[in-house]
Kinemage of the C-alpha trace (Angstrom):
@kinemage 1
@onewidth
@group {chain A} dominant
@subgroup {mainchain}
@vectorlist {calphas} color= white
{ca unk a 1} P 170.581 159.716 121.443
{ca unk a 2} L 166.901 160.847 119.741
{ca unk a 3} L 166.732 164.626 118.657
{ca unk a 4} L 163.379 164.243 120.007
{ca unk a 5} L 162.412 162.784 123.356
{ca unk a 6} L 159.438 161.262 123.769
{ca unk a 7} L 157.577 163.559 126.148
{ca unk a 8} L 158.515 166.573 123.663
{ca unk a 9} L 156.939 164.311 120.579
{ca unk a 10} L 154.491 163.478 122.461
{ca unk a 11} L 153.846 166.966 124.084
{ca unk a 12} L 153.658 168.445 120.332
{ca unk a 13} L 151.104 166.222 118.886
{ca unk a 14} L 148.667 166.638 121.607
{ca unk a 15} L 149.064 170.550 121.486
{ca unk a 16} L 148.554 170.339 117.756
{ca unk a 17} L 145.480 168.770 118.161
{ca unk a 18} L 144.201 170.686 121.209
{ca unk a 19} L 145.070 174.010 119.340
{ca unk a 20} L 143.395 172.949 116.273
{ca unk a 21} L 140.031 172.020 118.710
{ca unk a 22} L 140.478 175.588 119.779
{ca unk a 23} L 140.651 177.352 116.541
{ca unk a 24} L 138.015 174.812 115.187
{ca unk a 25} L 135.562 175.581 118.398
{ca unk a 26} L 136.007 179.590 117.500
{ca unk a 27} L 135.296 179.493 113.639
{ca unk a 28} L 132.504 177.468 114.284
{ca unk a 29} L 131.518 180.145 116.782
{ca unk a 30} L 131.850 182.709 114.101
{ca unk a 31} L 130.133 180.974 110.957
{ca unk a 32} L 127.775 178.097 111.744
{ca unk a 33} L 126.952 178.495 115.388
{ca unk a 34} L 126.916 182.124 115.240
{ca unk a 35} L 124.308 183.584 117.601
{ca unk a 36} L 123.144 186.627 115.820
{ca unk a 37} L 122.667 184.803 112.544
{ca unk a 38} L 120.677 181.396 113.592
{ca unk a 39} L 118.551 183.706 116.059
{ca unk a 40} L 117.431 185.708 112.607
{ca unk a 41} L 117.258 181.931 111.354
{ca unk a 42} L 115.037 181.063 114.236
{ca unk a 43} L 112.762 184.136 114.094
{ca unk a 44} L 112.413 183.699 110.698
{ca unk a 45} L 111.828 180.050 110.656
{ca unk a 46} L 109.311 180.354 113.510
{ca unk a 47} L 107.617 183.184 112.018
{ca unk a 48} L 107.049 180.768 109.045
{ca unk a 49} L 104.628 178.626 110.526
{ca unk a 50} L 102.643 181.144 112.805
{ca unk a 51} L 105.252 181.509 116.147
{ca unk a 52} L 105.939 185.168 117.244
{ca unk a 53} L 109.154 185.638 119.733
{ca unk a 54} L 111.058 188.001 120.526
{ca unk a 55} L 114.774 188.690 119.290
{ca unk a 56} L 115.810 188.285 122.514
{ca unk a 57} L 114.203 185.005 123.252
{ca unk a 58} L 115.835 184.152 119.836
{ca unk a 59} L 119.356 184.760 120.812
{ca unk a 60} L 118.872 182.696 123.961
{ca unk a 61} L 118.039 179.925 121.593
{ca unk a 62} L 120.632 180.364 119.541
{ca unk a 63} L 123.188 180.357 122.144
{ca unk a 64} L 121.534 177.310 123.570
{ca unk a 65} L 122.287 175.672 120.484
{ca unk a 66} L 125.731 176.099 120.626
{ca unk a 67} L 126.245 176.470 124.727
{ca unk a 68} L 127.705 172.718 124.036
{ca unk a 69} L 130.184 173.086 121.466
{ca unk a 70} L 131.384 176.575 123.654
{ca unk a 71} L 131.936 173.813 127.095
{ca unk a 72} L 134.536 171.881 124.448
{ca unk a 73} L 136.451 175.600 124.486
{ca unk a 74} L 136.630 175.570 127.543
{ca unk a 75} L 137.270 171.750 128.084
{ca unk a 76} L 140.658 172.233 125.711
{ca unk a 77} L 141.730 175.335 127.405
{ca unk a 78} L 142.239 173.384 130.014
{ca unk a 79} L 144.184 171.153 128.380
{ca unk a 80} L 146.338 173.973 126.726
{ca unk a 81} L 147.107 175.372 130.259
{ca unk a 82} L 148.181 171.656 131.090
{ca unk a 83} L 150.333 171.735 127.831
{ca unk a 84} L 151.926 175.135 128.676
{ca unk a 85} L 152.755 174.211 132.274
{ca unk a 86} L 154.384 170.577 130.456
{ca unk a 87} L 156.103 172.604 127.889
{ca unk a 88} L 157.840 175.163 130.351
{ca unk a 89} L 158.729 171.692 132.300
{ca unk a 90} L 160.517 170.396 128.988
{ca unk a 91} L 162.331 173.285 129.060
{ca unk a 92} L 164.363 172.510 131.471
{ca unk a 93} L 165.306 168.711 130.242
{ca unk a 94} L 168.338 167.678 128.528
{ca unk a 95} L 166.577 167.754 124.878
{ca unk a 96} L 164.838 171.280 125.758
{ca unk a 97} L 168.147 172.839 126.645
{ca unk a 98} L 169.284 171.177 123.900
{ca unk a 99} L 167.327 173.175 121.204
{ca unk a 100} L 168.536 176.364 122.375
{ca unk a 101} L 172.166 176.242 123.796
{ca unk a 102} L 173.987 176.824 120.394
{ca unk a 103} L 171.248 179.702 119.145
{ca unk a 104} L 173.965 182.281 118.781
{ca unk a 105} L 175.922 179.861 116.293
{ca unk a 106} L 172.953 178.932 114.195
{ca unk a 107} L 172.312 180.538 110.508
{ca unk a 108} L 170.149 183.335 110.434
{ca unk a 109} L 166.886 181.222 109.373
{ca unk a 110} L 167.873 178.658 112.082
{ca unk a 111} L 167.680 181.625 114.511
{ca unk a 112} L 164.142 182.485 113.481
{ca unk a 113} L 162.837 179.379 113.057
{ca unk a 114} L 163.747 179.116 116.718
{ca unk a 115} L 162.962 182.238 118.108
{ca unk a 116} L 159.794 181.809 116.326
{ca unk a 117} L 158.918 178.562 118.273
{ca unk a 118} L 159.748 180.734 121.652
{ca unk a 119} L 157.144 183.594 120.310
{ca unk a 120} L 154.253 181.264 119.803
{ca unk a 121} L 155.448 179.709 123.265
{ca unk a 122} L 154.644 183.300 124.489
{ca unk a 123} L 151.330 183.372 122.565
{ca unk a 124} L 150.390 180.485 123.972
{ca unk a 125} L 150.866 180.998 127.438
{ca unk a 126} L 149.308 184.639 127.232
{ca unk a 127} L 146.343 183.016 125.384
{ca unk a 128} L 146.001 180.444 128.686
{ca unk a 129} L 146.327 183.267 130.912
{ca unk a 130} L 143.804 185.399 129.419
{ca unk a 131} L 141.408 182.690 128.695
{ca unk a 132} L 141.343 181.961 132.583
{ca unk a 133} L 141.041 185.146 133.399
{ca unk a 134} L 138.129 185.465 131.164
{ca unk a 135} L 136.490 182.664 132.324
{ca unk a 136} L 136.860 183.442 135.913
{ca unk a 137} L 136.908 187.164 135.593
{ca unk a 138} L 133.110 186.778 137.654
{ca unk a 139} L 135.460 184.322 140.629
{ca unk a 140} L 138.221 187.424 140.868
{ca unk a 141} L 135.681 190.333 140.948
{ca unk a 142} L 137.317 191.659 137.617
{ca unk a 143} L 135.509 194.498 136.369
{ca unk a 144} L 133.578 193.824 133.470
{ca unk a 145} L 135.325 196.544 131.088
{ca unk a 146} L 138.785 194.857 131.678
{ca unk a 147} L 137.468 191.367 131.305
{ca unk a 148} L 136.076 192.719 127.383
{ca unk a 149} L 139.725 194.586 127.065
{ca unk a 150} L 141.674 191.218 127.661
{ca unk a 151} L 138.293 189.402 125.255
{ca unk a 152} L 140.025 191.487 122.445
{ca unk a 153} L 143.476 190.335 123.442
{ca unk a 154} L 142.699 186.555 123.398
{ca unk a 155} L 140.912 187.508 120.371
{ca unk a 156} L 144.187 189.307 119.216
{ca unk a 157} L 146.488 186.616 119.925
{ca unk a 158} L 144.194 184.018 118.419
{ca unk a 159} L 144.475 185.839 115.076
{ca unk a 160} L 148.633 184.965 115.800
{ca unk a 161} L 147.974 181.446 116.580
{ca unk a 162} L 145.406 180.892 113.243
{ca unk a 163} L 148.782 182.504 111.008
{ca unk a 164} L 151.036 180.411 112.877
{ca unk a 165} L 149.567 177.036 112.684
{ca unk a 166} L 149.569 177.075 108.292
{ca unk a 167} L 153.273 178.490 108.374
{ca unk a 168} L 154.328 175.895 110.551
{ca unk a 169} L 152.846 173.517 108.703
{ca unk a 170} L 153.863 175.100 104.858
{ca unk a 171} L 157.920 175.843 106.689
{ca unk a 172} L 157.872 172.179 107.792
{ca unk a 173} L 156.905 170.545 104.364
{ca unk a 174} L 159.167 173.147 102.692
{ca unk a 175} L 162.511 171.572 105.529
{ca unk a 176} L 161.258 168.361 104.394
{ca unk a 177} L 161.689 168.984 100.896
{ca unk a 178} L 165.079 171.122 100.943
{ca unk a 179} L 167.867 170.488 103.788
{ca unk a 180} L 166.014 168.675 106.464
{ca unk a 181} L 164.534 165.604 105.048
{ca unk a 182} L 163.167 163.348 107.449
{ca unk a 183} L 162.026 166.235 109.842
{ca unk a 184} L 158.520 165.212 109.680
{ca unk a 185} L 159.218 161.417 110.485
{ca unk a 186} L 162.121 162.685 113.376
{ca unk a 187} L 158.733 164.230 115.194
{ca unk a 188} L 157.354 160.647 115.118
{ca unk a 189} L 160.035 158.384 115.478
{ca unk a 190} L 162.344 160.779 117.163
{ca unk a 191} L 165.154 161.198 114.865
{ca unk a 192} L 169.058 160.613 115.325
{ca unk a 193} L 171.049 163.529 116.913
């Protein structure tokens, strides 16, 4: 029998790389597609050769310019709400009971490792939720204060995901290298139980 069923392998790569799209999509929001600094590139650009607009005309530019990168947010949120629903489904299979049934007898870093996988679980779900209920705050007649307070908790729980995603990463080559060789390759290939 695998460790590692093929829907969970399969289920992890595409969330890594529909997770990294997300992050990517926001920190090009906030350095090279930034609104308020290519509109102060625009003004200043157009003021250059002789064109006068107005700040405001400016921003809608700039957010013009990166209105298509912001649809690919959206586009993999989607997906990551597809992903959460799958992942909730795997835990109810053979292999996803597997991983936690024994969690009391595990060591103590076993147990965190674990429970850590279950937190960002959390994260990710409440980062689905909140990013639907952003983006369709208008649909369920949310006011428009609450739809900026849960803004700041997406924001907040992005801020988890960005931390999680190079400790994963640095824990896993660190496993590989110490008392779980072959942990990277089981996530391919499957492993032996």
């Amino acid at each position: 029998m695998q460790k590692w069923s093929f829907n969970f392998r399969l289920w992890h790569w595409i969330n890594a790389i529909v997770v990294m799209g997300l992050i990517g999509t926001v920190l090009l929001r906030k350095s090279f597609l930034s609104w308020r600094t290519n509109s102060e590139i625009i003004l200043q650009k157009l003021s250059e050769i002789n064109i006068d607009i107005s700040a405001e005309q400016a921003k809608v530019i700039a957010k013009a310019i990166r209105a298509p990168m912001w649809e690919w947010h959206y586009i993999l949120g989607y997906a990551l709400g597809a992903l959460v629903i799958w992942r909730i489904v795997l835990f109810f299979t053979p292999s996803g009971r597997r991983s936690y049934q024994h969690l009391k007898e595990e060591n103590f870093h076993k147990k965190i490792v674990k429970l850590s996988y279950l937190f960002i679980y959390v994260i990710l779900f409440m980062m689905t939720v909140s990013g639907f209920i952003m983006y369709f705050y208008d649909t369920i007649r949310l006011a428009k204060e609450t739809a900026h307070d849960i803004k700041e908790l997406h924001e907040l729980l992005y801020y988890v995901v960005l931390y999680f995603l190079p400790l994963h990463i640095i824990g896993v080559f660190i496993a590989e290298n110490r008392d779980e060789k072959g942990i990277l390759s089981d996530m391919v290939n499957g492993g032996k139980q």
